[in-house]
C-alpha positions as CSV (number, residue, x, y, z in Angstrom):
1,X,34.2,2.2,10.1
2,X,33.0,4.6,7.3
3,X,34.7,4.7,3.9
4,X,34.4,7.2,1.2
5,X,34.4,6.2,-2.0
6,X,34.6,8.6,-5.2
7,X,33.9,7.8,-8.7
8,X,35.9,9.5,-11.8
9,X,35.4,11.2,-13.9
10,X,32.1,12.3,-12.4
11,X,33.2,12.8,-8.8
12,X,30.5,11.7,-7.4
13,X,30.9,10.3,-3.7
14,X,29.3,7.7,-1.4
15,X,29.7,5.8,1.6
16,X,30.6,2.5,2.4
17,X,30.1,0.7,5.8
18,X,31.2,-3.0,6.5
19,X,31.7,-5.6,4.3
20,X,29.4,-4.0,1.4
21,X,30.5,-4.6,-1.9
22,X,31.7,-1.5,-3.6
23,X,28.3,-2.1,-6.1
24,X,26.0,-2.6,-3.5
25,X,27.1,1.1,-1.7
26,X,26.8,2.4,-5.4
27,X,23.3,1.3,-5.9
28,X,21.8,2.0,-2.4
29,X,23.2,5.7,-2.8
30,X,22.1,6.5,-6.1
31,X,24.5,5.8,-8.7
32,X,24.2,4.0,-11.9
33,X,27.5,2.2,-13.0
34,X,28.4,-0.1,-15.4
35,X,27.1,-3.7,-14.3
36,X,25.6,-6.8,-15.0
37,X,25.0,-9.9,-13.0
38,X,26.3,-8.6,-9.8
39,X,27.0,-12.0,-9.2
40,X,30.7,-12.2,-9.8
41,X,30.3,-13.7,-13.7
42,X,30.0,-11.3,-16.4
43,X,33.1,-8.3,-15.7
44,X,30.9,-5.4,-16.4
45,X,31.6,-4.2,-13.3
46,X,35.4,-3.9,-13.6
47,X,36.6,-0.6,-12.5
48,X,40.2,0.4,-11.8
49,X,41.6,1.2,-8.7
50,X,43.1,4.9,-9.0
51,X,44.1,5.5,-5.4
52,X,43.5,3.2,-2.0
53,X,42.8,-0.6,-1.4
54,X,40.6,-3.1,-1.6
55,X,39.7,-6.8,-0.6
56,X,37.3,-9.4,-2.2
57,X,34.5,-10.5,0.1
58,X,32.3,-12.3,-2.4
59,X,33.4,-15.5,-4.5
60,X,33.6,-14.5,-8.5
61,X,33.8,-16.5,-11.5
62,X,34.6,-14.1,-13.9
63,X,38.6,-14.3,-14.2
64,X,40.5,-10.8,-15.3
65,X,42.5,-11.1,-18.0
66,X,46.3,-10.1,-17.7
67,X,45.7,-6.8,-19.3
68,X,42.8,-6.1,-16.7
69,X,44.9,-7.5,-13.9
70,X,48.0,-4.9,-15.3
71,X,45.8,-1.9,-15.2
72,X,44.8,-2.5,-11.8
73,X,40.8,-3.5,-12.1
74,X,39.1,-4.9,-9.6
75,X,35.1,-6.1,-9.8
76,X,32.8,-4.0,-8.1
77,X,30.4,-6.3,-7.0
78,X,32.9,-8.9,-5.5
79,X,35.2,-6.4,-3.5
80,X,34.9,-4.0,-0.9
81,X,37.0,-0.7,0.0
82,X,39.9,-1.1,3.0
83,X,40.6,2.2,2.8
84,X,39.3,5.7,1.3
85,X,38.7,4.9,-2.4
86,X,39.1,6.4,-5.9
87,X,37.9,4.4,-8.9
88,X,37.1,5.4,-12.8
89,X,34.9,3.7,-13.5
90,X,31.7,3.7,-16.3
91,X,28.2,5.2,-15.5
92,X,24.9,6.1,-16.7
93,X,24.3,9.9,-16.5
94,X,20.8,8.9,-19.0
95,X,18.4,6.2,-20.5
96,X,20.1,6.2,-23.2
97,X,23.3,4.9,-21.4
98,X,20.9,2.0,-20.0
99,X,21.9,-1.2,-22.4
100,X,18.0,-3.0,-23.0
101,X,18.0,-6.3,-21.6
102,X,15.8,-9.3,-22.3
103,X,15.6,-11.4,-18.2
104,X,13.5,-14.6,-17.1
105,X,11.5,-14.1,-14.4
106,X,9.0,-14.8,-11.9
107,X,6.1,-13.7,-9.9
108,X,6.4,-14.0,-6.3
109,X,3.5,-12.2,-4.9
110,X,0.5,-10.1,-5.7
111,X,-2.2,-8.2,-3.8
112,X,-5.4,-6.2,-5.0
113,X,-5.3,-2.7,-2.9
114,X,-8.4,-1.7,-4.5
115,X,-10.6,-4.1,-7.1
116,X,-9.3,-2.5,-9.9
117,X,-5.5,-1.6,-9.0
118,X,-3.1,-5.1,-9.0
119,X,0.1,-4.5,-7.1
120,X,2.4,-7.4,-8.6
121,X,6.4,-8.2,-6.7
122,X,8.5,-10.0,-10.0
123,X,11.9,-11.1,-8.5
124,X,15.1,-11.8,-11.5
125,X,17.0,-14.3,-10.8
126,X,20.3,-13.9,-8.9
127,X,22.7,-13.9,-11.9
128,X,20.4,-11.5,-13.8
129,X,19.7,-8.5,-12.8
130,X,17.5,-5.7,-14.5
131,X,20.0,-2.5,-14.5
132,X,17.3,0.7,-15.0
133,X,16.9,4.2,-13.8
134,X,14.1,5.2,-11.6
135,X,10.5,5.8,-13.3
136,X,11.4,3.8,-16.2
137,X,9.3,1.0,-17.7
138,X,9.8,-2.5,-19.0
139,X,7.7,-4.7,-21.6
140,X,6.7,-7.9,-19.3
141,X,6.2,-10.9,-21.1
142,X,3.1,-13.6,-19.8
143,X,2.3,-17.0,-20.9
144,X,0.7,-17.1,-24.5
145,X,2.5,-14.4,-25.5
146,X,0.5,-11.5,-23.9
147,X,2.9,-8.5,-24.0
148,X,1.7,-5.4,-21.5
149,X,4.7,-1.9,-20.8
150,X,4.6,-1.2,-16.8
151,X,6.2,1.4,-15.6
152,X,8.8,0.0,-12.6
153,X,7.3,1.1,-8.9
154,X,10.5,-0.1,-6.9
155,X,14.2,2.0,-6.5
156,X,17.0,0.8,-8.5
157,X,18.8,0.1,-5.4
158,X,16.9,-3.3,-5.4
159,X,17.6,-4.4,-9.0
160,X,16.4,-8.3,-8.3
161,X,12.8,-7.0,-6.9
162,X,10.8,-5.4,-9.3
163,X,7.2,-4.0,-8.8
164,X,4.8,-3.0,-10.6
165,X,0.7,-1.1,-10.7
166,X,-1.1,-2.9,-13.1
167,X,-4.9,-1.5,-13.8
168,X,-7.7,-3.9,-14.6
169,X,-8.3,-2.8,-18.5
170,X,-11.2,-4.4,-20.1
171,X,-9.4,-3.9,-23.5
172,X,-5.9,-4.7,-22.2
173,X,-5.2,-8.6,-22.6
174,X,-2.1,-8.5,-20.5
175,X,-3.8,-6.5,-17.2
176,X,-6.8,-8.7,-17.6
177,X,-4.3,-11.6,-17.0
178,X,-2.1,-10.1,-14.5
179,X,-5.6,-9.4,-12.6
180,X,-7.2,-12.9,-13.2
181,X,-4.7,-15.4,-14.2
182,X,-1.3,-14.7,-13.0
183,X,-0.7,-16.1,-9.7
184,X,2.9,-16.5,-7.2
185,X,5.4,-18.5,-8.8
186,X,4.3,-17.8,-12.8
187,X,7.2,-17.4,-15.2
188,X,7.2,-14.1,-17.3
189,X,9.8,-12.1,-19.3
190,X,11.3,-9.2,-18.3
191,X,12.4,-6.8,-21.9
192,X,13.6,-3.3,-20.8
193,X,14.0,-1.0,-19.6
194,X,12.1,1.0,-22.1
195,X,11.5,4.9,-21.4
196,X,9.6,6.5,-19.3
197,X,9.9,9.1,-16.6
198,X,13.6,9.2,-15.0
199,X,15.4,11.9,-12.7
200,X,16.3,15.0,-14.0
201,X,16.9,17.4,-11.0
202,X,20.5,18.3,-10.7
203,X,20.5,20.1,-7.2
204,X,18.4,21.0,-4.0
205,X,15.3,22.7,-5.4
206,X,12.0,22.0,-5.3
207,X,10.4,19.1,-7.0
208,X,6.8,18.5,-7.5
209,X,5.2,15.0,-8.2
210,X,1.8,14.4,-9.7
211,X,0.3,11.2,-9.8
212,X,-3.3,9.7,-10.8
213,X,-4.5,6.5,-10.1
214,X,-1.5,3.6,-11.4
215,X,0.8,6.9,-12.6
216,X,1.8,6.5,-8.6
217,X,4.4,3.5,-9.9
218,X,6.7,5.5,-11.6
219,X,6.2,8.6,-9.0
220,X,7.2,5.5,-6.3
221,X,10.0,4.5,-7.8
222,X,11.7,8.6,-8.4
223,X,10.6,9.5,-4.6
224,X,11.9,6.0,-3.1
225,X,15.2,7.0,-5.0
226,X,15.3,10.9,-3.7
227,X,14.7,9.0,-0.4
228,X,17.8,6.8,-1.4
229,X,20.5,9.9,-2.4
230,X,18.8,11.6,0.9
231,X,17.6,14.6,-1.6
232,X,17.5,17.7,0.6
233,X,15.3,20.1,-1.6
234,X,11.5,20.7,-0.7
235,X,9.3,17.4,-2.5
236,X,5.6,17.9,-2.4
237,X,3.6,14.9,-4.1
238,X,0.5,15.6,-4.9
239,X,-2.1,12.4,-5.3
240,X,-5.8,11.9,-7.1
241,X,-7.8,9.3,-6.2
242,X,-10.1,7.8,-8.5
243,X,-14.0,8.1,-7.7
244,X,-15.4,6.6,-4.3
245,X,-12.1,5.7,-2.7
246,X,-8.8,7.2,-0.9
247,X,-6.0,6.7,-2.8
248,X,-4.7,2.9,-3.2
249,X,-1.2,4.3,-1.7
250,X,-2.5,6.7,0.7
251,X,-0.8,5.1,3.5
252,X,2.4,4.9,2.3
253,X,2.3,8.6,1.0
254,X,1.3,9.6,4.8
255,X,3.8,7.5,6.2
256,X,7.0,9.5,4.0
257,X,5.0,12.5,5.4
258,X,5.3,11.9,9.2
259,X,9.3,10.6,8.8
260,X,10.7,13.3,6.0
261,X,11.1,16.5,7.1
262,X,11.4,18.0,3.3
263,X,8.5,16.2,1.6
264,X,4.6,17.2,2.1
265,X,2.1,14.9,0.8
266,X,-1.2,15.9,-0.6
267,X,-4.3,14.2,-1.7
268,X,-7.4,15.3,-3.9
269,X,-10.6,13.0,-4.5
270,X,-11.9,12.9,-8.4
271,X,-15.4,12.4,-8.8
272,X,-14.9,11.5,-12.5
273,X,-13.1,8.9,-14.0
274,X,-9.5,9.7,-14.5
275,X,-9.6,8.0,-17.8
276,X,-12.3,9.9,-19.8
277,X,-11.5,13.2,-20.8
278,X,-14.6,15.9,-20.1
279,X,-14.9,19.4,-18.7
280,X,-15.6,18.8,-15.5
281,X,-11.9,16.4,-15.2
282,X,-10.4,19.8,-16.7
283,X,-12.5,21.6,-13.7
284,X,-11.0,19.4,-10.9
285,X,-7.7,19.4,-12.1
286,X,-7.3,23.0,-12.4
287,X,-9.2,23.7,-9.0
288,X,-6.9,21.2,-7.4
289,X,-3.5,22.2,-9.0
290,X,-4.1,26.1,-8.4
291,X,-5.2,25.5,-4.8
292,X,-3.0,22.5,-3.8
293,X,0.2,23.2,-5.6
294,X,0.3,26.9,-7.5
295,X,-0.9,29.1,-4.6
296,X,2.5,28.1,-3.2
297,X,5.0,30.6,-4.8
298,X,8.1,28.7,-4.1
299,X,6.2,25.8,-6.2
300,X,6.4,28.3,-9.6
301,X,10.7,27.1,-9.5
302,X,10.1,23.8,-8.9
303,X,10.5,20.7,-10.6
304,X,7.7,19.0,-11.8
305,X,7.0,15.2,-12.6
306,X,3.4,14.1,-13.7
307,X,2.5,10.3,-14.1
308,X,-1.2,9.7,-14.8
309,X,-3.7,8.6,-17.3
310,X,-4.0,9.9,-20.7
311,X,-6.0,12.5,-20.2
312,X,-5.6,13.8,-16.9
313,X,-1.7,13.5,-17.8
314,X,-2.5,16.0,-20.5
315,X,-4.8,17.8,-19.1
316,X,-2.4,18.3,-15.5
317,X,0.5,19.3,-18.3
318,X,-1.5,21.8,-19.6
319,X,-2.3,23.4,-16.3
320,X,1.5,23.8,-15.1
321,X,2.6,25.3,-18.4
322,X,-0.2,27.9,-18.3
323,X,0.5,28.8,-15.0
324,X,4.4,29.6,-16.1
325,X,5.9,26.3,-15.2
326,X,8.9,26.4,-17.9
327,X,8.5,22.8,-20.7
328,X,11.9,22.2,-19.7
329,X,11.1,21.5,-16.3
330,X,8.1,19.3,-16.6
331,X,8.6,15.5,-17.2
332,X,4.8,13.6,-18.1
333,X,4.6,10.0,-18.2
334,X,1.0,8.4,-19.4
335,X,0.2,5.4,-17.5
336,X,-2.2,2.6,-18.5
């Protein structure tokens, strides 16, 4: 049986199937409450019941207080709904609502698309969490105390699996040890989430993503997410490779192709690199964004997201806002 759930004040609106906890509905369609551990031990996720039942279907440890237990709370991540549900309960509507939090962690797998490119899986541990909005970043601590800000390639529907693009940089000293040193099973720190891009599109209209080489992560993580709230507006994602090779994600941008009828996916080959700024980067950009993207008419309204190298980032900015895209509806993210 389907049940609908509402939040309040916001009224937004979600279904829950099963025994799915009310917080695990919440995340999976979209929605940022208030939470922590998701584990049953901290009460952050107390909301209160305004109208229908509930039941518990996951132990908890945290114990309400009488006042709590008066108002008519119940913890989100340990109960589900019995019936249609209404609850008030706390949520992020920014970053800015996002508390920073500081988590162990742990590596549990990496692979090398490309020679240069690191694709790196951290999982949290079960009682901590990391609670962030898609395309934002985190500061990820290695052994030594090596320091390197990712931006977060996974949805945050899966807040315990966190992934991450990391570029071989011959004068970064943490992606030189995530590419030669860090291995499955390391420890690191987790210290976030800090910034970055995030979803700003309030209804059905056309969104545009731009991504260069790494700047895909943060571009993963808002698509996987429109994928998650089943986003019905037009997406078009638009990739560059870097010099001599397809894109490192070309596969999975094809495959969100052939399955979503609303999303069109688009790939252009740079034959310089991405991360030196010249004329002829300018001259590929601009041929690529006027043929690929601004020929479209329906593309002039759209929402636009660009996550990319320094100075194709700026130089991709540039060529949107020249062609009448309005600065309030252009988001740019420099990757690493």
């Amino acid at each position: 049986m389907t049940i609908e759930v509402k939040f309040v004040p916001s009224n937004r609106r979600f279904e829950l199937q099963g025994n799915d906890t009310i917080l695990e509905a919440a995340l999976r369609a979209g929605l940022s409450p208030n939470y922590g551990c998701s584990n049953g031990n901290c009460g952050r996720c107390l909301a209160k019941v305004v109208n229908g039942s509930t039941a518990r279907v996951r132990h908890h440890d945290y114990v309400p207080t009488a006042a709590e237990k008066a108002a008519g709370v119940v913890l989100m991540c340990a109960y589900t709904a019995h019936s249609d549900l209404q609850l008030e309960v706390l949520e992020a509507d920014s970053p800015d609502d996002i508390p920073v939090q500081d988590i162990p962690a742990r590596c549990k797998k990496k692979h090398h698309p490309t020679d240069d490119i690191a694709v790196v899986r951290v999982q949290t541990p079960r009682t901590q969490r990391l609670r962030f909005l898609s395309g934002q970043r985190v500061v990820l601590s290695l052994r030594g105390g090596i320091q390197g800000e990712y931006p977060i390639a996974s949805c945050p529907c899966d807040d315990r699996n966190l992934e991450f693009h990391v570029h071989r940089g011959d004068n970064n000293a943490a992606s030189r040890h995530i590419h030669s040193r860090l291995s499955p099973g390391d420890h690191l720190h987790v210290h976030g989430p800090t910034g970055g891009l995030s979803w700003h599109t309030p209804n059905a209209q056309p969104v545009v993503f731009v991504s260069c080489d790494v700047g895909f992560a943060a571009i993963k993580s808002l698509i996987e997410y429109a994928i998650n709230i089943e986003w019905e507006g037009p997406m078009t994602l638009l990739c560059f490779g870097a010099p001599g090779a397809a894109h490192y994600m070309d596969n999975l941008a094809r495959s969100w192709n052939d399955v979503l009828d609303n999303f069109s996916y688009r790939s252009s080959l740079l034959t310089v690199d991405p991360r030196h700024a010249c004329e002829k980067l300018d001259e590929e950009l601009r041929s690529s964004v006027h043929s690929e993207l601004l020929a479209d008419a329906d593309l002039h309204h759209a929402d636009v997201y660009i996550s990319a190298p320094g100075p194709t980032a700026c130089a991709l900015q540039t060529q949107f806002l020249t062609h009448g895209i309005e600065a309030t509806r252009l988001w740019t993210d420099i990757c690493s």
